[in-house]
N, C-alpha and C positions, 0 to 999 in steps of 0.2 A: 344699712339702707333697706335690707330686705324684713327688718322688723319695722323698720318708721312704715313700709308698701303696706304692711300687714296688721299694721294700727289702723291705719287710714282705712281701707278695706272693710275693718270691724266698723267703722263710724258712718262710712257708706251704708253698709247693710243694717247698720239702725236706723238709722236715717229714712231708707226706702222702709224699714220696718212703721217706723211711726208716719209715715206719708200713706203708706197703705190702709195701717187704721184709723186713719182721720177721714180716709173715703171713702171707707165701710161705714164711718159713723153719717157722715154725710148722704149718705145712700139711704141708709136707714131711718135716718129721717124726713128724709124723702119721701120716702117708701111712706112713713108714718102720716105723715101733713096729705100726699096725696089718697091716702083713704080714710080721714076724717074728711073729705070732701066728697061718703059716697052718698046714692040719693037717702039715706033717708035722713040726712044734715040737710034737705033741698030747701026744708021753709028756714031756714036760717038765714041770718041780716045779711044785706050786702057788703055791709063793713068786714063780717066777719069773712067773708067769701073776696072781700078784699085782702085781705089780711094776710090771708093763707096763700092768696094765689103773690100777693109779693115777699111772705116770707119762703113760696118754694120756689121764685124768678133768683133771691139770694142765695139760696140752697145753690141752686142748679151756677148760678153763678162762682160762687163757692166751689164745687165740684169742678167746674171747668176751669178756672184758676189753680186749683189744688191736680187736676187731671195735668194742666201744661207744666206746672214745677217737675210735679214727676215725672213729664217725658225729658222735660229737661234733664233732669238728676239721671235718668236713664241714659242719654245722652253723652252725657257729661262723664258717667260713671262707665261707659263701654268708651269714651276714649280713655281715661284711665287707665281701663283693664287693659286698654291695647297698650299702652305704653308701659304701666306694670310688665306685659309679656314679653315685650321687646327689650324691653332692661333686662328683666331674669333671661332671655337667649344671649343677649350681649354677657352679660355676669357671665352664664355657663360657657360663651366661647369665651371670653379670657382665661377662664379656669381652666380649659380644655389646654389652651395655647400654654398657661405657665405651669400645667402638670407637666408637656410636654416638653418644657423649656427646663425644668427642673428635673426631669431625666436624664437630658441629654448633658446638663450640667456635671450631675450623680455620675455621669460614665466618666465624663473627661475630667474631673476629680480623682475617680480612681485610676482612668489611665495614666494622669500626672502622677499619683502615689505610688502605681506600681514603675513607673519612669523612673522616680524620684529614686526609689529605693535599687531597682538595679544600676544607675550612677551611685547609689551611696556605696554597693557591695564594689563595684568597679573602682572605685576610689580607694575601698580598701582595700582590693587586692593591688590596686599600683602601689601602694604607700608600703605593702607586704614588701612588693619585688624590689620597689625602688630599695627597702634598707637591708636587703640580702642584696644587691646589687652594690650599695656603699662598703656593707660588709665582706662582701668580695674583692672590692674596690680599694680597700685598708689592708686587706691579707695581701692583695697583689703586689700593693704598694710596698709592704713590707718586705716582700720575697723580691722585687728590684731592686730595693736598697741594700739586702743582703748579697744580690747576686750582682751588686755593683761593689762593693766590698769587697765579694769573695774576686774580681775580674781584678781592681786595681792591685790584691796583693799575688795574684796568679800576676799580671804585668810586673809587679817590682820581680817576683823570683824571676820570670823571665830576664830583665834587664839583668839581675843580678845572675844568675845562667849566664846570658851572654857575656857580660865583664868576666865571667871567669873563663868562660871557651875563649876568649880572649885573650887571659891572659896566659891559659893556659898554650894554647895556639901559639901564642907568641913565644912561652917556654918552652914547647917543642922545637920553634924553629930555631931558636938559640941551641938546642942540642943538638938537632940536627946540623945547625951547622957547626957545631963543636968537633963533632963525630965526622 
């Protein structure tokens, strides 16, 4: 948009360029017709004194048609430039807004990345504990299964203890009462 502004622009400023030399020329001949009318052209025809005073009424007509285009194009070319100006401040506050918007992006990017990454390390270190916790978990398992083993055969020699205090006990008291 700010190259089509600055095309445009260029064609303006030719534009007023060749509008300007076309009213120098027209001056200039102006200037020229009204001093081939000085006295010492006096005894000359009335035709020709006709002539010149209606080709400088076109002139001048000329001039003053070519004078109102150009206040026109003046005109016309300062709203332009007003609105050219107010576009390029609109452009620069957007720019202004989404440099802004794109920093504050840039941080909460990286505050998500650096987020991201201490859940990632947190993650590993549960997954650490968790399988030294399992592996804790399988040794313990094993040493109750052992020391469920090692209790049922401590219970048999106990029963088996008792059956013999038993029977022993009981072969005492047979002696005793033999005795």
């Amino acid at each position: 948009e700010l190259q089509e502004l600055k095309l445009e622009r260029e064609r303006q400023q030719q534009l007023v360029e060749t509008i300007v030399h076309q009213r120098d020329l027209f001056k200039s001949l102006s200037q020229k017709q009204s001093s081939a009318r000085t006295p010492a052209q006096g005894g000359a025809s009335a035709n020709s004194s006709s002539f010149v005073g209606e080709s400088e009424q076109v002139l001048e007509d000329k001039l003053s048609k070519l004078q109102g285009e150009f206040d026109e194009y003046r005109s016309s070319h300062e709203q332009a430039m007003t609105k050219i100006r107010s576009d390029l401040e609109d452009a620069q506050s957007q720019a202004q807004k989404s440099a802004v918007q794109v920093a504050r992006l840039e941080a909460q990017a990286e505050f998500f990345e650096k987020s991201y990454q201490a859940s990632k390390a947190d993650l590993e270190a549960g997954m650490k504990e968790m399988s030294t916790l399992q592996s804790n978990c399988q040794r313990l398992s094993a040493l109750v299964v052992q020391h469920q083993t090692t209790l049922e055969s401590k219970e048999r020699e106990i029963q088996d203890l008792g059956t013999r205090l038993r029977s022993e006990t009981s072969g005492k008291s047979k002696l005793d009462a033999e005795l």
